[in-house]
N, C-alpha and C positions, 0 to 999 in steps of 0.2 A: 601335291608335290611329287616330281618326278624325278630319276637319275639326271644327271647333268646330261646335256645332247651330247652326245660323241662326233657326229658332222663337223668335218673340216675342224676337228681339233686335233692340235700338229705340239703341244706340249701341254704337260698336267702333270706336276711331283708335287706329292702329298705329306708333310711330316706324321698324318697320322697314324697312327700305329707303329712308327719307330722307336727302337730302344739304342740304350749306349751297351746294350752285348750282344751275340748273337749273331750269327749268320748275316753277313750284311749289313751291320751295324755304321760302319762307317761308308757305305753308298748312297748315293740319293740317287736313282732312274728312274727317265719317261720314259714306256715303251707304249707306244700309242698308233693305229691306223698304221700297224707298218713301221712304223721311226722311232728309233730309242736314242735317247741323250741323257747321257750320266754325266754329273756337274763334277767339278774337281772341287772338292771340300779342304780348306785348308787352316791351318790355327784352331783344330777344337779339340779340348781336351777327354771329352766324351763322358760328362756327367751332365747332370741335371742344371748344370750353370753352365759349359761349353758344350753343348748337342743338343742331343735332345730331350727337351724339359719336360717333364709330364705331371699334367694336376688331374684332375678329377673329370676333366670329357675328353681333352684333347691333348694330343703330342706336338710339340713344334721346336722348331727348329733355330736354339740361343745363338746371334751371333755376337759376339762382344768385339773388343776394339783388338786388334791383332788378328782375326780369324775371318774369313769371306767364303765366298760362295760363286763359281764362275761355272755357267751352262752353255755348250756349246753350240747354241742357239740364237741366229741372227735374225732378230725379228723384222727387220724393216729391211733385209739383205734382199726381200724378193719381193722382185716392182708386181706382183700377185696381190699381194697385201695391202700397196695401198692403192689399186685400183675397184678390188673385190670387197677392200673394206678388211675390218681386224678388231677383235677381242682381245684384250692383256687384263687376268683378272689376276690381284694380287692382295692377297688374305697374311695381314700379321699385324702384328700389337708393335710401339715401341715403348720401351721404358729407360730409366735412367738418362733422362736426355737434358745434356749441360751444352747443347745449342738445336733449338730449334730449325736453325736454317742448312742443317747439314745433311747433307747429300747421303740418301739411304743407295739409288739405284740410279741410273742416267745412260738414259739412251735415245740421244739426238742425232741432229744429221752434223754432217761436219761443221758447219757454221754454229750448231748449236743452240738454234733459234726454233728448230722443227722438232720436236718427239716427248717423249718423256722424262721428267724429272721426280723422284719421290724424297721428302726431305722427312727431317724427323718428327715433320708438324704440319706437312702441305706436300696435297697431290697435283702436279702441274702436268698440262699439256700444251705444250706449243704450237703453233702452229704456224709462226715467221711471221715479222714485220712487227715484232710487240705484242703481235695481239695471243689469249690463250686464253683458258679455262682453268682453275685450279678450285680445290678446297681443302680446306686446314680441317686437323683434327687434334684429339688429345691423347695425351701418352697416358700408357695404362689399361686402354681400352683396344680391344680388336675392333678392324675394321677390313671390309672385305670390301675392294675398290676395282672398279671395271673401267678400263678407258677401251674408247669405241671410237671408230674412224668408220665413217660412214661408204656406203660403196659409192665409186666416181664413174658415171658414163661417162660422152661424150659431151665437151661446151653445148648450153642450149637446148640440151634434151633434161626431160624431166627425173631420170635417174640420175644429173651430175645432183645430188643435193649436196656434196663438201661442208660436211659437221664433221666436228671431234665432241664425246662426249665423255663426263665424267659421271660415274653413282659409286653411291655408298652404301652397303647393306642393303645392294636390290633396289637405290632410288635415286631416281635420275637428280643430278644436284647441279647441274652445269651444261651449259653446249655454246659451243663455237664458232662460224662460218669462216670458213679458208679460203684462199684466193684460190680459181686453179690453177694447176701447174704446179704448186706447192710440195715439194720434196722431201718426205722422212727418210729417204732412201741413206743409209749410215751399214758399217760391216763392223759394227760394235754387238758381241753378246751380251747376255742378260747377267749382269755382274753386280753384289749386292755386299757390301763392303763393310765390317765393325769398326767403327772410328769409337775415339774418346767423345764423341759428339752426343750417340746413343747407341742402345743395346738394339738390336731387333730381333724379335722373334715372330719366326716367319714359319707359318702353315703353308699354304697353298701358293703356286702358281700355275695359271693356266694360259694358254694362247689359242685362240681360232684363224683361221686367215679367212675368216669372216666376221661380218655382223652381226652379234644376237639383238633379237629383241628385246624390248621391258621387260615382258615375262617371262624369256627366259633367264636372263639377268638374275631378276628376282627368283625365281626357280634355283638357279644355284648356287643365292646366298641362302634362301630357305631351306635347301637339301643338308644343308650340313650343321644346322643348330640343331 
């Protein structure tokens, strides 16, 4: 097992090792390749039930219903991304969840038929016209979730492959084929909301404006147990 690749990774904030005192207490920053983006944290009260929770391996970060998390980071803002392809790895548990179908995270295109969705029980990927990729999972347990857009050449050549991929814990669970031409392109940041729906508690997010492989994938759900 190796560090996580650092190549073409453009965001990475980590709840681990944050406390609710202390220097910094109430920041969360990526400073990564050059680019720092500090989320605006808001509604938390900065204990072990509003911030950040700590048990016995890891820190993460409680959001409950009133309190969110907005990074000012547009992932799908740079037509880079979904030519080259893109990594969104997103590490957190939910609990206390009184609807499954509720919207943890959402960042699609305008139509809202192309991007991602995370709910409090299912990881979706769109990708227009109905069709997409998703898997459910269950509250109480972490889950470290990768969505992957493959890189797109040109029609006809053998790098357009146009897959969206989903894994879980480093294993691929899902893949898609997209028409091309197909549009993620949205000016929505990564904004992660506490509803009455469920709690989340959220470690990790990471973004490439590339595509990792399986093992790297796997590599950096393995680096962190």
């Amino acid at each position: 097992v190796k560090p996580p690749r650092t190549t073409n990774l453009l965001l990475n904030l980590t709840a681990r090792g944050k406390m609710n005192k202390g220097d910094g207490y109430n920041e969360w920053v990526s400073t990564v390749n050059g680019k720092t983006y500090k989320a605006k944290l808001e509604g938390f009260q900065w204990n072990k039930n509003s911030g950040w929770g700590e048990d016995d391996k890891i820190n993460r970060l409680i959001i409950r219903d009133g309190s969110s998390v907005e990074i000012p980071f547009y992932p799908f803002n740079d037509k880079n991304n979904y030519t080259e392809g893109f990594t969104f790895e997103f590490e957190f548990t939910t609990t206390n969840v009184y609807n499954e179908n509720g919207e943890i995270c959402n960042i699609t295109n305008y139509d809202g038929d192309s991007g991602i969705v995370i709910t409090a029980s299912e990881a979706i990927f769109r990708v227009g016209g109905g069709a997409q990729v998703s898997t459910k999972y269950k509250s109480g347990k972490t889950y470290r979730i990768a969505f992957v857009k493959t890189r797109t050449g040109a029609q006809g050549t053998l790098e357009n492959q146009r897959f969206v991929k989903i894994y879980v814990n480093g294993v691929l669970c899902g893949i898609e084929e997209f028409s091309y031409g197909t549009s993620f392109a949205n000016a929505s940041p990564i904004k992660i909301i506490g509803t009455k729906d469920a709690t989340i508690e959220l470690t990790d997010i990471t973004f490439y404006n590339s595509e990792l492989s399986d093992d790297e994938i796997l590599n950096n759900y393995m680096f962190y147990r």
